[in-house]
TORVEXMAR-74449 format. One record per residue: chain; residue number from 1; residue in one letter; x, z, y of N, C-alpha, C in turn. Coordinates in nm, 3 decimals. Atoms other than C-alpha are relative to their C-alpha. Example, Ala and Ser with C-alpha at 12.3 -4.5 7.8 and 13.67 -1.06 7.14 Angstrom:
// TORVEXMAR-74449
R   cadena   num   residuo       n.x       n.z       n.y      ca.x      ca.z      ca.y       c.x       c.z       c.y
R        A     1         A     0.089     0.000    -0.119     1.230     0.780    -0.450     0.090     0.000     0.120
R        A     2         S    -0.082    -0.006    -0.119     1.367     0.714    -0.106    -0.077     0.073     0.109
// end
This chain:
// TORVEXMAR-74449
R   cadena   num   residuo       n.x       n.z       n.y      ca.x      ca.z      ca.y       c.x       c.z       c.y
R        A     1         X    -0.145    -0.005    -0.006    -2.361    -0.897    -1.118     0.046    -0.024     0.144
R        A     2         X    -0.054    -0.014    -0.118    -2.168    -0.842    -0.835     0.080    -0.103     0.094
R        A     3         X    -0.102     0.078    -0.024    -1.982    -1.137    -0.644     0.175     0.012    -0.010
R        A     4         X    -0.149    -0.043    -0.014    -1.605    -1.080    -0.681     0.084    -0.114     0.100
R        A     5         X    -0.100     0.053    -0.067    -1.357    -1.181    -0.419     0.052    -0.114    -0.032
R        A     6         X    -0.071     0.110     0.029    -1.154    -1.491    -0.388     0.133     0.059     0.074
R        A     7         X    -0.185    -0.049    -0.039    -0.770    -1.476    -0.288    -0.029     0.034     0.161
R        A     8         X     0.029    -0.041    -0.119    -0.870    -1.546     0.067    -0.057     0.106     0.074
R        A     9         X     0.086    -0.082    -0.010    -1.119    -1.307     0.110     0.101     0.142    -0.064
R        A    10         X    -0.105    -0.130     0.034    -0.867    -1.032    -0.035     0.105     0.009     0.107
R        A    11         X    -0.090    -0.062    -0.125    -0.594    -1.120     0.202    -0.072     0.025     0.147
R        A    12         X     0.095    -0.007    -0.133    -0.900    -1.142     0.547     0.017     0.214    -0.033
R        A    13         X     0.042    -0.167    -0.056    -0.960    -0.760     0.455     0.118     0.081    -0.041
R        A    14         X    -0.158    -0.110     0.018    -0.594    -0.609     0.328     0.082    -0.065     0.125
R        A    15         X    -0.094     0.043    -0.126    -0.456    -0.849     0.633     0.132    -0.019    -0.042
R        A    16         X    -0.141    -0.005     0.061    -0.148    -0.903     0.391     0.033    -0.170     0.007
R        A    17         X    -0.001     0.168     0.055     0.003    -1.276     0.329     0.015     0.011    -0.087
R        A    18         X     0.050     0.060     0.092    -0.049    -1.474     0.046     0.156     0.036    -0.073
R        A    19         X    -0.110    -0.066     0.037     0.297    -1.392    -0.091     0.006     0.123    -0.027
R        A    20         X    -0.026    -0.166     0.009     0.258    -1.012    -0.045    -0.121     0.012    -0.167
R        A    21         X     0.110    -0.068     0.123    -0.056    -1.027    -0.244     0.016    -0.033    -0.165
R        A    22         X    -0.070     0.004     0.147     0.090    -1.208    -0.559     0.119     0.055    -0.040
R        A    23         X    -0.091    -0.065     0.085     0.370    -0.988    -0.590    -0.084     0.106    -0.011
R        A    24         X     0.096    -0.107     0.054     0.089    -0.705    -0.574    -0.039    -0.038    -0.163
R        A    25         X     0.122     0.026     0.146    -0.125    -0.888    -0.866     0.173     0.000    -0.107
R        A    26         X    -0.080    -0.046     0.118     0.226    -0.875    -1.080     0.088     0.127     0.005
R        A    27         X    -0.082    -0.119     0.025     0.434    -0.590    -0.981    -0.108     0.128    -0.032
R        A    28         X     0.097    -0.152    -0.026     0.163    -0.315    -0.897    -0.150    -0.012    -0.139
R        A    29         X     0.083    -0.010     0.118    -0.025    -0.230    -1.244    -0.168     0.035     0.042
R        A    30         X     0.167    -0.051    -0.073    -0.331    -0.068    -1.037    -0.044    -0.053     0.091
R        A    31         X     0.059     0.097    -0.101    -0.386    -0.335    -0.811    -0.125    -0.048    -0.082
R        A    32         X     0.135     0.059     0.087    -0.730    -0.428    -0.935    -0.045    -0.197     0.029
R        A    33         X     0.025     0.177    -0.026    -0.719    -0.817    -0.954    -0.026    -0.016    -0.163
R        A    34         X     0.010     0.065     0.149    -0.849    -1.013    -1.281     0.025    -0.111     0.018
R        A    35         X     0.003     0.155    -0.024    -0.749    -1.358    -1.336    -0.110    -0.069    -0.056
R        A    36         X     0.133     0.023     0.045    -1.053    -1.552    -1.402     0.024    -0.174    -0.009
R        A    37         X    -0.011     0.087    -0.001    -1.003    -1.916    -1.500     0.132    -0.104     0.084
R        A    38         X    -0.109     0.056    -0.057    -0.647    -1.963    -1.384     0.036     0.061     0.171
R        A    39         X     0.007    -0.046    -0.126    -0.755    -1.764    -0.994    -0.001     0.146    -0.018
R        A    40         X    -0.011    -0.119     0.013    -0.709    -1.447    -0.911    -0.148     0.052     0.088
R        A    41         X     0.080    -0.047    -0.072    -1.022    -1.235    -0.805    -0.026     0.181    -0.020
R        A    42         X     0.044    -0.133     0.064    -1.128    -0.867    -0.742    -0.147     0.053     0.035
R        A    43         X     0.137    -0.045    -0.053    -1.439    -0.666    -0.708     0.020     0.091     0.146
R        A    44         X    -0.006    -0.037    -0.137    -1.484    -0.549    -0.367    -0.022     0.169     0.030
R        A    45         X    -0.019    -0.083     0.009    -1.562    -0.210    -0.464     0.139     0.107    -0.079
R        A    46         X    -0.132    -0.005     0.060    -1.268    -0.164    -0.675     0.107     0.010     0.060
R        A    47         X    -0.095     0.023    -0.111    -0.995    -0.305    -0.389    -0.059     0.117     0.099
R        A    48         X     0.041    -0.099    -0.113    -1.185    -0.074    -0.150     0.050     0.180    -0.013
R        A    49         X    -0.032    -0.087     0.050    -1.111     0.225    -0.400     0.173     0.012    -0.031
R        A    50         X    -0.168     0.004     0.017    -0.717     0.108    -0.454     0.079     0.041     0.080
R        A    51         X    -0.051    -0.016    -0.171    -0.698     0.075    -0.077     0.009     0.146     0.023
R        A    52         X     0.072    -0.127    -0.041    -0.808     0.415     0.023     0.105     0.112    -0.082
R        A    53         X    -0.074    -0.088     0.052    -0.553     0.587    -0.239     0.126    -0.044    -0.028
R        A    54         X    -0.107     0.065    -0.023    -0.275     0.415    -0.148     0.071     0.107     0.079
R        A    55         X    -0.057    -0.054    -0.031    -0.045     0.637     0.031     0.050    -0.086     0.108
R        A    56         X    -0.022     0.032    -0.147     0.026     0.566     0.446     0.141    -0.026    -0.050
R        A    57         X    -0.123     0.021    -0.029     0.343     0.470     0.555     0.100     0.133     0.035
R        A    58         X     0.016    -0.111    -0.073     0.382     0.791     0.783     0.008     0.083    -0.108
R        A    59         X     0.018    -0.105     0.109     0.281     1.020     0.468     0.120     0.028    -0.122
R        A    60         X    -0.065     0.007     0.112     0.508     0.857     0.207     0.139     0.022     0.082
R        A    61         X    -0.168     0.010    -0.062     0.828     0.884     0.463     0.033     0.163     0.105
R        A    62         X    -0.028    -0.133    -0.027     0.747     1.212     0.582     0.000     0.088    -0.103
R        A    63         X    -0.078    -0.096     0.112     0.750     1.395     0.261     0.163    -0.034     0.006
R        A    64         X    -0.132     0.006    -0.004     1.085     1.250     0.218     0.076     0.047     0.106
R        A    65         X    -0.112    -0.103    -0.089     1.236     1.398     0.548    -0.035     0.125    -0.030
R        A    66         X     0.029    -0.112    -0.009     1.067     1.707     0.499     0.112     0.044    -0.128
R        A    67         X    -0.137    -0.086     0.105     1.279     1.735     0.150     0.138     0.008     0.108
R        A    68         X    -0.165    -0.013    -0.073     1.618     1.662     0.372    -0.007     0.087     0.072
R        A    69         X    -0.061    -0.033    -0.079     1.541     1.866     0.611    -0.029     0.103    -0.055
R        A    70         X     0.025    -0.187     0.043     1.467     2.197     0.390     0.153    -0.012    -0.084
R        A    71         X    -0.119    -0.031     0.132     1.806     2.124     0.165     0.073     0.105     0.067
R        A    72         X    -0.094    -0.105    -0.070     2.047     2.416     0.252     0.090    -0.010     0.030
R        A    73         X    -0.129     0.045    -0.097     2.347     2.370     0.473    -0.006    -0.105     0.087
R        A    74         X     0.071     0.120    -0.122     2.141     2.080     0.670    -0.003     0.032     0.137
R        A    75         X     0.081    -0.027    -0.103     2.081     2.132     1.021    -0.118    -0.070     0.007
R        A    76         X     0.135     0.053     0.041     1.723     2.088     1.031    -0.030    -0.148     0.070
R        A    77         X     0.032     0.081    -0.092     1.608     1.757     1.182    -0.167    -0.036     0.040
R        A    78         X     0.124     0.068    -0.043     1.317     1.602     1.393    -0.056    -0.076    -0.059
R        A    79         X     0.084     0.112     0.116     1.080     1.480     1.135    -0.080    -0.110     0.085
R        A    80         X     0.087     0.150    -0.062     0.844     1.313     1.426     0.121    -0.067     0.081
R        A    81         X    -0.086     0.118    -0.047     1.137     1.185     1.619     0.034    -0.114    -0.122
R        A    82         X     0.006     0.109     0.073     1.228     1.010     1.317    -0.070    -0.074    -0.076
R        A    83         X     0.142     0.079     0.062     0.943     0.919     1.209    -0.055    -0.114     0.116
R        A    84         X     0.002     0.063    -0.058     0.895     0.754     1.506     0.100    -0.112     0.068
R        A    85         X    -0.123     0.087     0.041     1.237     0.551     1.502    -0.057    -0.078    -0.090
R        A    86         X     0.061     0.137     0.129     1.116     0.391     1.206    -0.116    -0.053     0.010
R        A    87         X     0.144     0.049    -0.019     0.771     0.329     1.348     0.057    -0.111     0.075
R        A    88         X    -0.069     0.075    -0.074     0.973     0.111     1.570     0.047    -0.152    -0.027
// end
């Protein structure tokens, strides 16, 4: 059997704080955490697989300009300028 993660060891490799990651383990249904005697732990291949199909920042905020800027009667706008505003 495989070792499974401890809390710490989840936030060292997502780099999130300890706050971010327990609203993960209750809001986000596919966050792969089990509670195991009152702690939260995951398998390391599992989190590695969650991670990885998670959707960028960049990805999820450029579809969305790309819809605004195809609607009709728009003038088109600079998807990387504003994409890079908000990188900001």
């Amino acid at each position: 059997m495989k070792k499974l993660l401890n809390v710490n060891e989840i936030l060292d490799i997502l780099g999130i704080h300890e706050n971010t990651l327990y609203k993960l383990c209750q809001r986000d249904e596919t966050f792969p955490v089990r509670k195991i005697a009152g702690r939260y732990k995951a398998d390391p291949d599992e989190l590695e697989a969650w991670y990885k199909a998670q959707p960028t920042f960049i990805q999820e905020h450029e579809q969305k300009l790309m819809q605004i800027a195809k609607r009709p009667g728009r003038t088109p706008i600079s998807v990387t300028k504003t994409l890079q505003k908000m990188a900001r």
